[in-house]
C-alpha positions as CSV (number, residue, x, y, z in Angstrom):
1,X,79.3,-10.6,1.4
2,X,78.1,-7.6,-0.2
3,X,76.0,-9.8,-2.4
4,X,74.6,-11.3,0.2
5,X,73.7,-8.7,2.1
6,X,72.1,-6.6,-1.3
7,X,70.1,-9.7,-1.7
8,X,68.9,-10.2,1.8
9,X,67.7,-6.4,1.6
10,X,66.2,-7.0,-1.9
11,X,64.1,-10.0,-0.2
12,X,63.4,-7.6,2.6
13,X,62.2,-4.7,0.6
14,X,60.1,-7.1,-1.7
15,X,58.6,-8.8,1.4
16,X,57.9,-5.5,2.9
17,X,56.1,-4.6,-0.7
18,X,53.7,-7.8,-0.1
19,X,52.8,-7.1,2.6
20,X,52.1,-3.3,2.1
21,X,49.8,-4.7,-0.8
22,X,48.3,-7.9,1.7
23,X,47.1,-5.1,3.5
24,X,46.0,-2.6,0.9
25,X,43.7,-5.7,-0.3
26,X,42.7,-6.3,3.1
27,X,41.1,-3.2,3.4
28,X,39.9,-3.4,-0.1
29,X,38.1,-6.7,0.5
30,X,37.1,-4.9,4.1
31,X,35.0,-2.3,2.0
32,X,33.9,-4.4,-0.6
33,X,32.5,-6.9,2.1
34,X,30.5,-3.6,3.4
35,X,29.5,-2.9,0.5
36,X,27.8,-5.9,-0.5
37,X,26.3,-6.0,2.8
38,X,24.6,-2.7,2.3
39,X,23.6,-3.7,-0.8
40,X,21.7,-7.0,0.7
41,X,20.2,-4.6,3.0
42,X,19.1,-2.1,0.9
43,X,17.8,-5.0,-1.8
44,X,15.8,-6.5,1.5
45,X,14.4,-3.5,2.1
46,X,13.4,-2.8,-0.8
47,X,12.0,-6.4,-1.1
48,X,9.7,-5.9,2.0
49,X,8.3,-2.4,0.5
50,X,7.6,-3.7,-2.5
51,X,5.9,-7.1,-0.7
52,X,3.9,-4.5,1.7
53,X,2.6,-2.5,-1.3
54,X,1.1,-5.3,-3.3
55,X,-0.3,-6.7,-0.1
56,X,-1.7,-3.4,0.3
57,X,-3.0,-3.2,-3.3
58,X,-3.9,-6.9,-3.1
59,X,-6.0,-6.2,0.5
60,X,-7.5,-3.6,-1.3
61,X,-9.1,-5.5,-4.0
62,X,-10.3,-8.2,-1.4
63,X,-12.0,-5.4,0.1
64,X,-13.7,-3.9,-2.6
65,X,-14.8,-7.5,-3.8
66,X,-16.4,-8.1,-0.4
67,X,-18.7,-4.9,-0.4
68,X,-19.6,-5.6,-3.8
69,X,-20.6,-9.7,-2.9
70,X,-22.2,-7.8,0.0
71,X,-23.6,-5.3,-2.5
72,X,-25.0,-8.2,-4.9
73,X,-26.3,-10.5,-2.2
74,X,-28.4,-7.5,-0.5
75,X,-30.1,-7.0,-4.4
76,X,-30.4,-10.4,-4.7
77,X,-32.3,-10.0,-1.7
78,X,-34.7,-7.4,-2.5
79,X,-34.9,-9.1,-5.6
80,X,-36.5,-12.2,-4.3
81,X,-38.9,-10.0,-1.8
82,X,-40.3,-8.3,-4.9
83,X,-40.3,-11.7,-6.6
84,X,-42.9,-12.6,-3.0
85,X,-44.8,-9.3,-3.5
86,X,-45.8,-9.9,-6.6
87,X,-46.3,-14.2,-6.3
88,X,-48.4,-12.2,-3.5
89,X,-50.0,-9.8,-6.1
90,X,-50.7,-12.1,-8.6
91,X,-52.7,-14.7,-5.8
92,X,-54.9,-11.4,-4.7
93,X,-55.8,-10.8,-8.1
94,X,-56.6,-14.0,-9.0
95,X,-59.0,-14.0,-5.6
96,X,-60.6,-11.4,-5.9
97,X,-61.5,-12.1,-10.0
98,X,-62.6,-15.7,-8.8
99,X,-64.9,-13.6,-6.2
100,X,-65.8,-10.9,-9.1
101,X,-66.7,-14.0,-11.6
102,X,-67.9,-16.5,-9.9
């Protein structure tokens, strides 16, 4: 009976023992589960700053592009009016040496 009864409390002390470890891991798993979670947070975040910056950067260079079309197109432009004036010139000349000559 003695046996018996050293065994049963042996079974009881080593269940007790499980279960004292089931739950230590438990609470390990618990915080590593936060953990990670933080972790996928803070990665996300990080993500989206990093996203936002190179759109900024990105917006940016869009924006300077556009003043500089609008820069070329507004030579481009002028060009073409002094490319008229002097058609323009070159016609009054050509009058007035007709009217000179001839």
């Amino acid at each position: 009976l003695a046996l018996s009864e050293r065994r049963e409390e042996g079974a009881h002390h080593t269940a007790s023992l499980v279960e004292h470890e089931l739950a230590t891991v438990r609470v390990r798993v618990t915080e590593l589960e936060g953990a990670l979670a933080h972790e996928q947070r803070t990665r996300a975040a990080e993500e989206r700053r990093v996203t936002e910056g190179y759109t900024g950067l990105l917006h940016a260079e869009m924006v300077k592009k556009n003043r500089l079309l609008a820069q070329l197109e507004e030579v481009m432009q002028k060009y073409a009016r002094a490319c008229t004036l002097l058609d323009e010139a070159v016609a009054d000349k050509e009058r007035a040496h007709s009217m000179l000559v001839g």
